[in-house]
mmCIF file of the N, C-alpha and C atoms, coordinates in Angstrom:
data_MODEL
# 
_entry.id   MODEL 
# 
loop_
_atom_site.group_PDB 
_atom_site.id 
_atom_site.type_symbol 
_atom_site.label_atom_id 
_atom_site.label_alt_id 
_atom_site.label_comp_id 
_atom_site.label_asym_id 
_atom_site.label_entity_id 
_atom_site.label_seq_id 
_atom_site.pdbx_PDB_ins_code 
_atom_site.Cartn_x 
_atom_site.Cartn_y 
_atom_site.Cartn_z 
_atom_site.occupancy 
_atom_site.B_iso_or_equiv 
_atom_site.pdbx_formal_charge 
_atom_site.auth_seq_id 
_atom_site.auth_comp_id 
_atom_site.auth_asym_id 
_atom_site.auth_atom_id 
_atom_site.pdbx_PDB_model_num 
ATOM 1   N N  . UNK A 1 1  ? 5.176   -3.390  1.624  1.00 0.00 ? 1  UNK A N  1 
ATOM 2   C CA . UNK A 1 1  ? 3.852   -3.498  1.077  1.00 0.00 ? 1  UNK A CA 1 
ATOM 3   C C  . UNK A 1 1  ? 3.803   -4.596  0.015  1.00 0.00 ? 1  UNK A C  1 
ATOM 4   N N  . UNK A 1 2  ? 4.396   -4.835  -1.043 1.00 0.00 ? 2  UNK A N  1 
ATOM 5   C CA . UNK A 1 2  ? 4.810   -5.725  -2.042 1.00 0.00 ? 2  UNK A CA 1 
ATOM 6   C C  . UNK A 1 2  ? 5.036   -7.005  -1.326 1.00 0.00 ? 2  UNK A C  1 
ATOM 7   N N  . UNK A 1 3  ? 5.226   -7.678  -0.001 1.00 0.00 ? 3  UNK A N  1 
ATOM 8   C CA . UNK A 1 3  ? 5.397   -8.914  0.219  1.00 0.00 ? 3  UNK A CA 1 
ATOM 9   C C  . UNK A 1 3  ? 3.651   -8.999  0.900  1.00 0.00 ? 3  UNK A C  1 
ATOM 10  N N  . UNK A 1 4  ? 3.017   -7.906  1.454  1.00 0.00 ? 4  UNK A N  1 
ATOM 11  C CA . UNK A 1 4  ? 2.002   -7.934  1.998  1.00 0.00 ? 4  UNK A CA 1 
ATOM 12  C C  . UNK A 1 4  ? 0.905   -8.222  0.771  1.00 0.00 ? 4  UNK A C  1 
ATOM 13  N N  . UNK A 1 5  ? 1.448   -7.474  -0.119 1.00 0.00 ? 5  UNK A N  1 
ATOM 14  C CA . UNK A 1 5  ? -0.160  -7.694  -1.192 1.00 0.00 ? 5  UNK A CA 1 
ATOM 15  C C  . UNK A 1 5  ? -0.014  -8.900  -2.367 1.00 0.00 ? 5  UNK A C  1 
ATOM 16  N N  . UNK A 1 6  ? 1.769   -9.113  -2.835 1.00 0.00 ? 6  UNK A N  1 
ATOM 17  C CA . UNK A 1 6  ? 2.337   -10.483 -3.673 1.00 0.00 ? 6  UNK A CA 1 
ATOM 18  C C  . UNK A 1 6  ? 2.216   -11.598 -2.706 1.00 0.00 ? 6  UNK A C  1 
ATOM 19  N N  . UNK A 1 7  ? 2.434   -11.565 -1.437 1.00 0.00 ? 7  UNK A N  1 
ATOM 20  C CA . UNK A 1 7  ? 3.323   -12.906 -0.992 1.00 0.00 ? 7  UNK A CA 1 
ATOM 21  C C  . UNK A 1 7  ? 2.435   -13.722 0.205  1.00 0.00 ? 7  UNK A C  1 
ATOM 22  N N  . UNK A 1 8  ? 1.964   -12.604 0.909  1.00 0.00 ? 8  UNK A N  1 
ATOM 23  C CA . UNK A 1 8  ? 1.006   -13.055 2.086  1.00 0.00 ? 8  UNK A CA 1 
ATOM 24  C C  . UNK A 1 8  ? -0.583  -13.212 1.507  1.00 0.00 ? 8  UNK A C  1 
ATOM 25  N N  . UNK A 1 9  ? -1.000  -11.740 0.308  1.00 0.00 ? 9  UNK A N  1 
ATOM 26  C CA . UNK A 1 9  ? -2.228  -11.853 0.206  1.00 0.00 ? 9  UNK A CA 1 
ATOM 27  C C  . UNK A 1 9  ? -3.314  -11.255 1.226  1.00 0.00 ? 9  UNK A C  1 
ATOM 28  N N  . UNK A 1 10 ? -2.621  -10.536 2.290  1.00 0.00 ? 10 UNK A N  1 
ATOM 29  C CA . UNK A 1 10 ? -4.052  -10.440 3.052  1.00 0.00 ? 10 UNK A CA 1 
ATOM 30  C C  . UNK A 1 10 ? -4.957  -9.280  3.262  1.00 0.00 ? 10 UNK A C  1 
ATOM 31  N N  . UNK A 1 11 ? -6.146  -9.983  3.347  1.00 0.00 ? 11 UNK A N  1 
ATOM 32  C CA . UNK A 1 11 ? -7.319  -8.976  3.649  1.00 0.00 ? 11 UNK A CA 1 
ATOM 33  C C  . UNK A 1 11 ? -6.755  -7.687  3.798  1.00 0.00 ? 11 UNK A C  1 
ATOM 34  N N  . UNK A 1 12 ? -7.260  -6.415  3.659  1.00 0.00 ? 12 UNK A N  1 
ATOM 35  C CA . UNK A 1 12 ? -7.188  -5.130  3.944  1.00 0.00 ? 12 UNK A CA 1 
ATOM 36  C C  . UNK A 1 12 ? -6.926  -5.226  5.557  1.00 0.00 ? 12 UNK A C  1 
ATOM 37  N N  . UNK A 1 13 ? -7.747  -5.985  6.605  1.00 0.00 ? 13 UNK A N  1 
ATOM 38  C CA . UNK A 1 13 ? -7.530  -5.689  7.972  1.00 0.00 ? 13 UNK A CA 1 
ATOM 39  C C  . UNK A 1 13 ? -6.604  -6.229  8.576  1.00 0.00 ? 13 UNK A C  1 
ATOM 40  N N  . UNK A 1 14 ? -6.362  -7.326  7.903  1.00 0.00 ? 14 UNK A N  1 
ATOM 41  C CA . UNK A 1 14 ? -5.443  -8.239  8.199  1.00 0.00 ? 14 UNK A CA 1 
ATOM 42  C C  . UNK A 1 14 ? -3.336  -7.330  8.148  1.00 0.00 ? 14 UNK A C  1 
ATOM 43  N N  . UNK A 1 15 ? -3.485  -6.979  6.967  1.00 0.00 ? 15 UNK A N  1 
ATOM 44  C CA . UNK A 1 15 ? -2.809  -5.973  6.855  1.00 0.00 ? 15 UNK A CA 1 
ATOM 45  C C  . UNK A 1 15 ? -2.319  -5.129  7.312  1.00 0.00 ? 15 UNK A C  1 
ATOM 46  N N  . UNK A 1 16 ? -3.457  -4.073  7.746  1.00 0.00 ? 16 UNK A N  1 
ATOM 47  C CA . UNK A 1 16 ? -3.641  -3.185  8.433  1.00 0.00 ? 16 UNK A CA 1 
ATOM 48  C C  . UNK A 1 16 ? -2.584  -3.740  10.013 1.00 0.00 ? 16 UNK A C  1 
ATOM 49  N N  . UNK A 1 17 ? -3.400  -4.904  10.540 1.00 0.00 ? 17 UNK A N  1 
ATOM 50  C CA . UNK A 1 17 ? -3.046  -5.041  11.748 1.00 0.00 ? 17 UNK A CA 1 
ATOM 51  C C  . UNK A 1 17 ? -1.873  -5.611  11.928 1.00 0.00 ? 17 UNK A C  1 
ATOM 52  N N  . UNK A 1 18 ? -1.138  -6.621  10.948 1.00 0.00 ? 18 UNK A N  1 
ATOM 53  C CA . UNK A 1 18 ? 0.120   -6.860  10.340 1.00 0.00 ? 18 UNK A CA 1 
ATOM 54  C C  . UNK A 1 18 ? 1.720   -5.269  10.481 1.00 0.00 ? 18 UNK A C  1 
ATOM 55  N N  . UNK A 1 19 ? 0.885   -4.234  9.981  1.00 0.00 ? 19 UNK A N  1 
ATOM 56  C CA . UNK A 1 19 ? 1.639   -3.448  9.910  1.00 0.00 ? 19 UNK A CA 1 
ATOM 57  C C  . UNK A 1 19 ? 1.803   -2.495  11.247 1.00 0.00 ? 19 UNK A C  1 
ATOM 58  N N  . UNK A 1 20 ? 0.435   -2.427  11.733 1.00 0.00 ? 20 UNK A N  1 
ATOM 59  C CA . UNK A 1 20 ? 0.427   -1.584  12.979 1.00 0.00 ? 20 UNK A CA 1 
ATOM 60  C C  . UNK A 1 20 ? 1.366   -2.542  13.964 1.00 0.00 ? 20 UNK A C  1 
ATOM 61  N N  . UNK A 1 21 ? 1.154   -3.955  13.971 1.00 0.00 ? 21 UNK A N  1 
ATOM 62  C CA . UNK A 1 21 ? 2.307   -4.483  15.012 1.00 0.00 ? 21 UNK A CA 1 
ATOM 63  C C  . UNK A 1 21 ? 3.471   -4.508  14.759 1.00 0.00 ? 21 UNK A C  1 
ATOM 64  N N  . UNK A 1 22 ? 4.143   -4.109  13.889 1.00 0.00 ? 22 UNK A N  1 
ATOM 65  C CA . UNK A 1 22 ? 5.531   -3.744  12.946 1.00 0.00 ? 22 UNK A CA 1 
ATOM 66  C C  . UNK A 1 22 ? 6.096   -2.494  13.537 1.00 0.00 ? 22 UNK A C  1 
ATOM 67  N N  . UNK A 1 23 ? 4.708   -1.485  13.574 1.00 0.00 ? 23 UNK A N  1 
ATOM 68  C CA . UNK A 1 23 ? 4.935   -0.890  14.282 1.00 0.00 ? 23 UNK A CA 1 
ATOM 69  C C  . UNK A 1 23 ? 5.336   0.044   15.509 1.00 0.00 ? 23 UNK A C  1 
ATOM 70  N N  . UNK A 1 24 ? 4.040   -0.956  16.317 1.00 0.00 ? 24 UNK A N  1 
ATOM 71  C CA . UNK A 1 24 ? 4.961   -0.751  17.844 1.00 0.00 ? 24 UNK A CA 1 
ATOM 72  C C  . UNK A 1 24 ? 5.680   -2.211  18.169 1.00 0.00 ? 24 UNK A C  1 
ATOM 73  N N  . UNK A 1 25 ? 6.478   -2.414  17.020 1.00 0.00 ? 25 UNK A N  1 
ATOM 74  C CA . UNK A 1 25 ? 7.806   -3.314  17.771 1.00 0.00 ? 25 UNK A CA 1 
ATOM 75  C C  . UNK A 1 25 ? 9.097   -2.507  17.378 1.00 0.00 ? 25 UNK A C  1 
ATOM 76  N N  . UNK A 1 26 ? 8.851   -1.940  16.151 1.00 0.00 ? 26 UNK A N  1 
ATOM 77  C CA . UNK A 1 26 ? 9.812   -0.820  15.793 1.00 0.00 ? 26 UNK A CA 1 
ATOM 78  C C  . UNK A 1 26 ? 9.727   0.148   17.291 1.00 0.00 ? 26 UNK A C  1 
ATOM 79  N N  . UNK A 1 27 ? 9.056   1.069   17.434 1.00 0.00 ? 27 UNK A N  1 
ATOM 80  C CA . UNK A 1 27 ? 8.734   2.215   18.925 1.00 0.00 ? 27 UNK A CA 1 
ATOM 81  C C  . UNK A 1 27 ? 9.359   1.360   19.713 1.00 0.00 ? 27 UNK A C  1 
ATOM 82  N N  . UNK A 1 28 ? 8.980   0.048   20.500 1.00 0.00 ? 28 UNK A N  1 
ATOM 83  C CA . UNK A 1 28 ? 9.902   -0.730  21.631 1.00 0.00 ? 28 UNK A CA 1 
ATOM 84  C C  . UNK A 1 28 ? 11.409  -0.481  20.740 1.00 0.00 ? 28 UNK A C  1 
ATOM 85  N N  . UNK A 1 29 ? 11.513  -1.107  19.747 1.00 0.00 ? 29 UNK A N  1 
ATOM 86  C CA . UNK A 1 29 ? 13.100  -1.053  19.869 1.00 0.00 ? 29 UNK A CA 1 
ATOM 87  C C  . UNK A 1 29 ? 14.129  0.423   19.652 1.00 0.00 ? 29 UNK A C  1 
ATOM 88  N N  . UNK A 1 30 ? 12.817  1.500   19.193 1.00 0.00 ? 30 UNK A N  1 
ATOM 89  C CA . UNK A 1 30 ? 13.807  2.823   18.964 1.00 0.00 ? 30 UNK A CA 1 
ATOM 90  C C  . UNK A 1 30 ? 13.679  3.121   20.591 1.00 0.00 ? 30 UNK A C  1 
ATOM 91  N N  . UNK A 1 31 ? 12.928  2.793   21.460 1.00 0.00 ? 31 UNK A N  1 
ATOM 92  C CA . UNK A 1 31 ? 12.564  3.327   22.884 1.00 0.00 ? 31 UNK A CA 1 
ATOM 93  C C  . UNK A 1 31 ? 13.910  2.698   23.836 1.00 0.00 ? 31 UNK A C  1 
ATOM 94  N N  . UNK A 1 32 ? 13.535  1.509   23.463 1.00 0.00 ? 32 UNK A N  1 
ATOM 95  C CA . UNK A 1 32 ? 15.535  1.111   24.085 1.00 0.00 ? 32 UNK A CA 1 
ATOM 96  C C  . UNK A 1 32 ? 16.511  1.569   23.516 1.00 0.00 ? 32 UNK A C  1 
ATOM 97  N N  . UNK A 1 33 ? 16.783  2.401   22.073 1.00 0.00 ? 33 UNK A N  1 
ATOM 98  C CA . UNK A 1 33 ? 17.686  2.781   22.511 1.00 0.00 ? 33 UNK A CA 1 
ATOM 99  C C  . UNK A 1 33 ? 18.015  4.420   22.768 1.00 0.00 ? 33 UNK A C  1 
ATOM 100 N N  . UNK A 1 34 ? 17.201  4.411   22.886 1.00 0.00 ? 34 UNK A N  1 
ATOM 101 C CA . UNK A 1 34 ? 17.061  5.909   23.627 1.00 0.00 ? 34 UNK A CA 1 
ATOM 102 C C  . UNK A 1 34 ? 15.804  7.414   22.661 1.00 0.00 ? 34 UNK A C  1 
ATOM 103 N N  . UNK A 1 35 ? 15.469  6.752   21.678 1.00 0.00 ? 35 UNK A N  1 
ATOM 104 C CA . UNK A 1 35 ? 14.831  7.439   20.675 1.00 0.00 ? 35 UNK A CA 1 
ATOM 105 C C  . UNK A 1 35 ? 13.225  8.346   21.343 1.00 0.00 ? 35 UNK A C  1 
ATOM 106 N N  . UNK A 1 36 ? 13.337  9.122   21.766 1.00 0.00 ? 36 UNK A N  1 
ATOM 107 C CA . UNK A 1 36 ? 11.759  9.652   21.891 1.00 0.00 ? 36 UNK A CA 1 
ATOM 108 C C  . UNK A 1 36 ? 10.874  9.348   21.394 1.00 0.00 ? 36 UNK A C  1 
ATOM 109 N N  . UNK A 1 37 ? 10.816  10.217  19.935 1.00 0.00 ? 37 UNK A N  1 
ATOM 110 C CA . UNK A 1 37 ? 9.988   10.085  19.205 1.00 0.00 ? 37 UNK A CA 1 
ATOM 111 C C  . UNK A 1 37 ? 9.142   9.054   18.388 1.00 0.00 ? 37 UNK A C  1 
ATOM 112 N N  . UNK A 1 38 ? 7.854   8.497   18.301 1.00 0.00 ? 38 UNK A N  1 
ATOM 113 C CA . UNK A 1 38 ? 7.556   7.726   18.036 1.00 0.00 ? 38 UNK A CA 1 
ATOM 114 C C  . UNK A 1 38 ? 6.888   7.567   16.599 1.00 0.00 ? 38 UNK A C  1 
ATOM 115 N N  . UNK A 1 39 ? 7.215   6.425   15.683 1.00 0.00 ? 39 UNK A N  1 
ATOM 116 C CA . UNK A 1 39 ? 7.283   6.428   14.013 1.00 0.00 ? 39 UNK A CA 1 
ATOM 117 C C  . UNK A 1 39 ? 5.460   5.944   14.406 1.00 0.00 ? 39 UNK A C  1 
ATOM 118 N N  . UNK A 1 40 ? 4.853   6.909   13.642 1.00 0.00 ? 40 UNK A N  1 
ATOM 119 C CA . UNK A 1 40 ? 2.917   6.739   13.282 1.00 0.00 ? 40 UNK A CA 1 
ATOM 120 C C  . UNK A 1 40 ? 2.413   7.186   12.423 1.00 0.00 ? 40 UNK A C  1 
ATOM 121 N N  . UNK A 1 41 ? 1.565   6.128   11.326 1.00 0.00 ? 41 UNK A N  1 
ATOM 122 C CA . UNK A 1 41 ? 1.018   7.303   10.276 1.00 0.00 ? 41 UNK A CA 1 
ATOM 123 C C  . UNK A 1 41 ? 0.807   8.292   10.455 1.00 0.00 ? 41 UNK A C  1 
ATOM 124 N N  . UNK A 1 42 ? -0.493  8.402   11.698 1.00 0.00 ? 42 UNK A N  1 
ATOM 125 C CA . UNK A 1 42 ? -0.628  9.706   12.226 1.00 0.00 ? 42 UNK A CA 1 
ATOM 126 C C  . UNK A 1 42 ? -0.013  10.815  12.103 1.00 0.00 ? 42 UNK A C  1 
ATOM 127 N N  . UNK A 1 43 ? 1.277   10.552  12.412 1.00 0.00 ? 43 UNK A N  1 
ATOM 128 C CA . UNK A 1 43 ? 2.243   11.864  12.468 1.00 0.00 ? 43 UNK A CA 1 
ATOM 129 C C  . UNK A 1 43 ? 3.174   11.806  11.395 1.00 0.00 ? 43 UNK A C  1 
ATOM 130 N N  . UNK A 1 44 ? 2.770   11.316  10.518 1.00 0.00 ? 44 UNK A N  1 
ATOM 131 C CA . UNK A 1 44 ? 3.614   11.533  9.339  1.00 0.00 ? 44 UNK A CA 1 
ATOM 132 C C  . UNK A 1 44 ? 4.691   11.135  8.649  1.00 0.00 ? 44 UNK A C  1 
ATOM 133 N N  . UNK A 1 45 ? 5.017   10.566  9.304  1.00 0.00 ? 45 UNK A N  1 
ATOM 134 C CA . UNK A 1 45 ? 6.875   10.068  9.313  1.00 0.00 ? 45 UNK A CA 1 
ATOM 135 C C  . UNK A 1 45 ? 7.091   8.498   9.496  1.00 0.00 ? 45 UNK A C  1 
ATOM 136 N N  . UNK A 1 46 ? 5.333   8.088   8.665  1.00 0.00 ? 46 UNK A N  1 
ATOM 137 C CA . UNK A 1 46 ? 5.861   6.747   8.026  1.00 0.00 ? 46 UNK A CA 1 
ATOM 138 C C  . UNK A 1 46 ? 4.900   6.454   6.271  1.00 0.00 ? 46 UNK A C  1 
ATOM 139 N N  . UNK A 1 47 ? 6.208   6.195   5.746  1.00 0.00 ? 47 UNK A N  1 
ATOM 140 C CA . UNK A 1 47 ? 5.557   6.401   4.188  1.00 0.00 ? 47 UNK A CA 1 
ATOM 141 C C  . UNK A 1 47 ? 5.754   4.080   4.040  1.00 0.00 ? 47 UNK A C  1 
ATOM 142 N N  . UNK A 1 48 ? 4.593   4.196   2.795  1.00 0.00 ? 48 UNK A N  1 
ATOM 143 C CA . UNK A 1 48 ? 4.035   3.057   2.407  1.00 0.00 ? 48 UNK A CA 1 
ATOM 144 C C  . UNK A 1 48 ? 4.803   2.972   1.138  1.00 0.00 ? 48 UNK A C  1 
ATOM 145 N N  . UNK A 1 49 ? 5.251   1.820   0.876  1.00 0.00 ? 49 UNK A N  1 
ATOM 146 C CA . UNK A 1 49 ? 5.755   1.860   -0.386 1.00 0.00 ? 49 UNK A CA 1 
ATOM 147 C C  . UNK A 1 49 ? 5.985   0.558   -1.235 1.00 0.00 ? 49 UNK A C  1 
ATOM 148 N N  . UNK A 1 50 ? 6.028   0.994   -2.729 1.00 0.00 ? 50 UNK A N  1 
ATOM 149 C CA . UNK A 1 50 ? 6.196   -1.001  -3.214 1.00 0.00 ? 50 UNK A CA 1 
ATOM 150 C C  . UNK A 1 50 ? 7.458   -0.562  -4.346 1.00 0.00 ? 50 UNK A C  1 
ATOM 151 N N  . UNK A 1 51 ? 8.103   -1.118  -4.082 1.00 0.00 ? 51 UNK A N  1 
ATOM 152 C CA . UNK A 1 51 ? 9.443   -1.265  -5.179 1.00 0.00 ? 51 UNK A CA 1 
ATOM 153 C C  . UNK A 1 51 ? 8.975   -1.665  -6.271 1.00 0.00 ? 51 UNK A C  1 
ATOM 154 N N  . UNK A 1 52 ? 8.570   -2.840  -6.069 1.00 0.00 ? 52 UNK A N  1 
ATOM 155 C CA . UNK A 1 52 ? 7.541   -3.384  -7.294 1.00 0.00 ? 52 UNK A CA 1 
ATOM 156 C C  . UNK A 1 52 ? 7.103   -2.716  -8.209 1.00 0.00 ? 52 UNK A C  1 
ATOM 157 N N  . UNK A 1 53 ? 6.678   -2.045  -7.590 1.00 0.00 ? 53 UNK A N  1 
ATOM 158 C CA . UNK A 1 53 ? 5.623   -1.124  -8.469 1.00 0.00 ? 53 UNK A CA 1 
ATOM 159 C C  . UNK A 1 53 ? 5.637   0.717   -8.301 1.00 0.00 ? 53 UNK A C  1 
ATOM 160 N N  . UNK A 1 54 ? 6.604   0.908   -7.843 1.00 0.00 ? 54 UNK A N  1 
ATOM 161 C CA . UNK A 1 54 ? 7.137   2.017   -7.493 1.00 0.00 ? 54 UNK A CA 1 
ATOM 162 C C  . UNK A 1 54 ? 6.087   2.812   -7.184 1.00 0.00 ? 54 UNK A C  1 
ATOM 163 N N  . UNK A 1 55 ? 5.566   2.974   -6.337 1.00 0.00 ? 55 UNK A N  1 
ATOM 164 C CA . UNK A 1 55 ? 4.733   4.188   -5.796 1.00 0.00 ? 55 UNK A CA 1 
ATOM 165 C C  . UNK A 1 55 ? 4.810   4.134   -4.388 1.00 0.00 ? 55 UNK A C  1 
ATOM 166 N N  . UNK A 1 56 ? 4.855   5.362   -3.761 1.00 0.00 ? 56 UNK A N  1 
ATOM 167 C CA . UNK A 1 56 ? 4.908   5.637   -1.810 1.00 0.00 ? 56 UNK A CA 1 
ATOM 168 C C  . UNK A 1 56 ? 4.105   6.574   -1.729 1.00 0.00 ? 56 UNK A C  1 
ATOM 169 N N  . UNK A 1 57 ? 3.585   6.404   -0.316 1.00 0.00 ? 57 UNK A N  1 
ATOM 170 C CA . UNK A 1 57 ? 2.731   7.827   0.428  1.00 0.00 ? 57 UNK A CA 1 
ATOM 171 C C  . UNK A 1 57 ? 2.537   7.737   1.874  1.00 0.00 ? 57 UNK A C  1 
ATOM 172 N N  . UNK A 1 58 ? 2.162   8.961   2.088  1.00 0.00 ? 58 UNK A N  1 
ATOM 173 C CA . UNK A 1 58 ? 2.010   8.892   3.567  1.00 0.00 ? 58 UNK A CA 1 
ATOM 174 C C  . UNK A 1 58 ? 0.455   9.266   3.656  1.00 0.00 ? 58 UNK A C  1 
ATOM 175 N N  . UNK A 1 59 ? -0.359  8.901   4.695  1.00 0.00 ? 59 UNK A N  1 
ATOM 176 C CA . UNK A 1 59 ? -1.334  9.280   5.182  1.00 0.00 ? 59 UNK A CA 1 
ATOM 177 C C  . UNK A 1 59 ? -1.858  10.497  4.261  1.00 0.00 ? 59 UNK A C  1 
ATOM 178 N N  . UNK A 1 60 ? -0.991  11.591  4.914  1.00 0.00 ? 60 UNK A N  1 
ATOM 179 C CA . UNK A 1 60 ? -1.309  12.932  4.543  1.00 0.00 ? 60 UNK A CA 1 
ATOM 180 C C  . UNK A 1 60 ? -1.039  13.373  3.487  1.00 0.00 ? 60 UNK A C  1 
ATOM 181 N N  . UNK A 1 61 ? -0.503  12.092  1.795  1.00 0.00 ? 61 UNK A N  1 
ATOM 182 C CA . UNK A 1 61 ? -0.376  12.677  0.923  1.00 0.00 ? 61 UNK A CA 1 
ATOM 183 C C  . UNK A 1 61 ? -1.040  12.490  -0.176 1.00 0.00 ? 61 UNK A C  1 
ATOM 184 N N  . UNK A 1 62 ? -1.754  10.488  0.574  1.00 0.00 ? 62 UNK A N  1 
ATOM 185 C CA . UNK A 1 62 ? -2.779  10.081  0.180  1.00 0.00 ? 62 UNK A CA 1 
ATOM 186 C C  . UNK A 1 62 ? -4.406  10.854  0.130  1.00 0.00 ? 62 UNK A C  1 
ATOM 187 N N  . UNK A 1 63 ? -4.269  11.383  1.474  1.00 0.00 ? 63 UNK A N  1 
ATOM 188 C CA . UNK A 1 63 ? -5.386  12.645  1.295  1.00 0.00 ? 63 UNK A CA 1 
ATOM 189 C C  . UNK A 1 63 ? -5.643  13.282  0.990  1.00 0.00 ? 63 UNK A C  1 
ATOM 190 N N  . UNK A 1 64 ? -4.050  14.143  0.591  1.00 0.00 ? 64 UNK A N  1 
ATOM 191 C CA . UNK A 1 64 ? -4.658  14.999  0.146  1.00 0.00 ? 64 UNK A CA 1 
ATOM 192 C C  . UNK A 1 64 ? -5.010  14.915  -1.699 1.00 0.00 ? 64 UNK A C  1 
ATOM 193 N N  . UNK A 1 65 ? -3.996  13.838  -2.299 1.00 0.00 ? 65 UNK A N  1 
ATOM 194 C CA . UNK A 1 65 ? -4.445  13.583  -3.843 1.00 0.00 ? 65 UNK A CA 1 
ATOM 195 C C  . UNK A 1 65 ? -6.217  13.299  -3.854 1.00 0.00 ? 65 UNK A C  1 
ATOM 196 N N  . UNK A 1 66 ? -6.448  12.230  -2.901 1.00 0.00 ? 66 UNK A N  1 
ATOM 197 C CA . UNK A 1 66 ? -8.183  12.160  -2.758 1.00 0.00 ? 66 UNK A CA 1 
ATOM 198 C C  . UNK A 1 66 ? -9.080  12.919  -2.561 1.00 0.00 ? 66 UNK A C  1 
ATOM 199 N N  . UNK A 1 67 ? -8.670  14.149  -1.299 1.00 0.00 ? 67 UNK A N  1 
ATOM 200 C CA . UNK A 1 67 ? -9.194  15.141  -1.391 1.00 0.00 ? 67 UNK A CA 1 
ATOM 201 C C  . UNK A 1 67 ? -9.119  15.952  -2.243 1.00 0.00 ? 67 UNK A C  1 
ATOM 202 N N  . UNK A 1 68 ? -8.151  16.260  -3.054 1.00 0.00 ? 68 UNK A N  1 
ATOM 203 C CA . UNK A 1 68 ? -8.206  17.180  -4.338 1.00 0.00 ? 68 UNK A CA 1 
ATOM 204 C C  . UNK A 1 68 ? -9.118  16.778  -5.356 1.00 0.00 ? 68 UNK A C  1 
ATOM 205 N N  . UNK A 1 69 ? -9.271  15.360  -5.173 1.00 0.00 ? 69 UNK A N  1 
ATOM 206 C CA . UNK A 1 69 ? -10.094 14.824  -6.437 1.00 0.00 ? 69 UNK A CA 1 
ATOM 207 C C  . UNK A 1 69 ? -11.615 14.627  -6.180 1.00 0.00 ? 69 UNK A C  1 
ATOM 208 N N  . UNK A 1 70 ? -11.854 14.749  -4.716 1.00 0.00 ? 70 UNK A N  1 
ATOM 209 C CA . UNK A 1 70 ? -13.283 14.661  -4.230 1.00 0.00 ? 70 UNK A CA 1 
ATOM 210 C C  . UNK A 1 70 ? -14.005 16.050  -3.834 1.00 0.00 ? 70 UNK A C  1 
ATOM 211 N N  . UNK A 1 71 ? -13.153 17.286  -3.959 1.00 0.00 ? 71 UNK A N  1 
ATOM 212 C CA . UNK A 1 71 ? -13.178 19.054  -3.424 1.00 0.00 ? 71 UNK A CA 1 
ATOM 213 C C  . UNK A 1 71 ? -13.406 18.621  -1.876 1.00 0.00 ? 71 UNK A C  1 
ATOM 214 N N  . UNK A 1 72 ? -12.822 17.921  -0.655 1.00 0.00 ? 72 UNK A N  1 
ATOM 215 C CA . UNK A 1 72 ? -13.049 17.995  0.575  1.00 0.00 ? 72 UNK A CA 1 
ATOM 216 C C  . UNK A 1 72 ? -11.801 18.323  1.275  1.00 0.00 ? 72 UNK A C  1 
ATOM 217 N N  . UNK A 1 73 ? -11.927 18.346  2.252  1.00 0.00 ? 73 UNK A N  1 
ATOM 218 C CA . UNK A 1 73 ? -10.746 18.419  3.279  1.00 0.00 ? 73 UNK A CA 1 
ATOM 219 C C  . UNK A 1 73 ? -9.929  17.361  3.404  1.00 0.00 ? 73 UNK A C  1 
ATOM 220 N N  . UNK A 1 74 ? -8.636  17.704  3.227  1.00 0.00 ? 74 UNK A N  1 
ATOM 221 C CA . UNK A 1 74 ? -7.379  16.708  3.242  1.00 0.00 ? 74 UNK A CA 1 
ATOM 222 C C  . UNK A 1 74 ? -7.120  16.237  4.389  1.00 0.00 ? 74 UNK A C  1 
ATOM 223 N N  . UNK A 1 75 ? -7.336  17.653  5.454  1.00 0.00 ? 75 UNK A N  1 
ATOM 224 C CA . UNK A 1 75 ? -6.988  17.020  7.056  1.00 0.00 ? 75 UNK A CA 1 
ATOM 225 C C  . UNK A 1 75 ? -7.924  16.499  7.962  1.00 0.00 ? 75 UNK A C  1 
ATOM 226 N N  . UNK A 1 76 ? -9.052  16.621  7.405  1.00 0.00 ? 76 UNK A N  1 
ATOM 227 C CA . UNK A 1 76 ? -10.299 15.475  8.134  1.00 0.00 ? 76 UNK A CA 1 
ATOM 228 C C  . UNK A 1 76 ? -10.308 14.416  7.537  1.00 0.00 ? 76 UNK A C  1 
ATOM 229 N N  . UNK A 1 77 ? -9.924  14.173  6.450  1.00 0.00 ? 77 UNK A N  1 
ATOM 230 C CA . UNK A 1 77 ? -9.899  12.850  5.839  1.00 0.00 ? 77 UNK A CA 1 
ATOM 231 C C  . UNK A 1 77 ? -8.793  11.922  6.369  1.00 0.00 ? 77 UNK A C  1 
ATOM 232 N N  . UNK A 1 78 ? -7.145  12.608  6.588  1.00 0.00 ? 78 UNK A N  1 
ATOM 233 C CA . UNK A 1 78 ? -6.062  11.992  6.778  1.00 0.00 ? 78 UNK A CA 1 
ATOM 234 C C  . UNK A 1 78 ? -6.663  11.091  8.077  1.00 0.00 ? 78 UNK A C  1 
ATOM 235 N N  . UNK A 1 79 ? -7.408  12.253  9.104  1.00 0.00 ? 79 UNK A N  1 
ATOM 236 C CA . UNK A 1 79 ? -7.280  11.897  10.257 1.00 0.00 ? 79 UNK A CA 1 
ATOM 237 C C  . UNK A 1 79 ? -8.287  10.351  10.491 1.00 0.00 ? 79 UNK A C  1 
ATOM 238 N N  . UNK A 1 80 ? -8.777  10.229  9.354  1.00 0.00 ? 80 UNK A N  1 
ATOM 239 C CA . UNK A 1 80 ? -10.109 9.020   9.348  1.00 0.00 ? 80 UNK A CA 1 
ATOM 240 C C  . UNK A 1 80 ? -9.393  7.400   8.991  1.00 0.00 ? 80 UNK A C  1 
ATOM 241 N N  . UNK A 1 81 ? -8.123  7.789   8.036  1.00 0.00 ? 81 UNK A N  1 
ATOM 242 C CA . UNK A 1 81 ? -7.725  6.645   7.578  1.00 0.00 ? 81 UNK A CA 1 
ATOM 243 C C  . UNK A 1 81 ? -6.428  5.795   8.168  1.00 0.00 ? 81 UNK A C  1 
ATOM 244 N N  . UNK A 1 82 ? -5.827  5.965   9.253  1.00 0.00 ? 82 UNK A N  1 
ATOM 245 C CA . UNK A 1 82 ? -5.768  5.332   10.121 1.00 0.00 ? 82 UNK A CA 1 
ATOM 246 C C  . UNK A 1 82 ? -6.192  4.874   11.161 1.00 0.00 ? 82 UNK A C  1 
# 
């Protein structure tokens, strides 16, 4: 995240789409070597993070701090922000 928001600079979508293709190139290469399971915000089991500036989260932990702070639902929200 820290080379994405110091070094590249880009747009929120730009970003976004930066990371999602990071993504499924990671899935191709855990898929060759034999890995099932596939790494997606969605499902939890990919956290965001900046050394820099030390803070991480996942989808669902970002929601739910927002949702605590807005009184709504954590798991309709998670599901909106990817």
């Amino acid at each position: 995240m820290d080379r994405l928001i110091l070094e590249l600079k880009l747009p929120p979508t730009d970003a976004y789409h930066k990371i999602s293709h990071t993504l499924e190139e990671v899935n191709t290469i855990l898929e060759k070597c034999g890995y099932s399971q596939k790494i997606s915000p969605e499902l939890g089991n990919v956290c965001f993070a900046s050394a820099g500036y030390g803070w991480m989260f996942t989808i669902n932990s970002f929601a739910k701090v927002y949702a605590d702070y807005y009184d709504f639902s954590a798991s309709d929200f998670s599901k909106r922000l990817w």
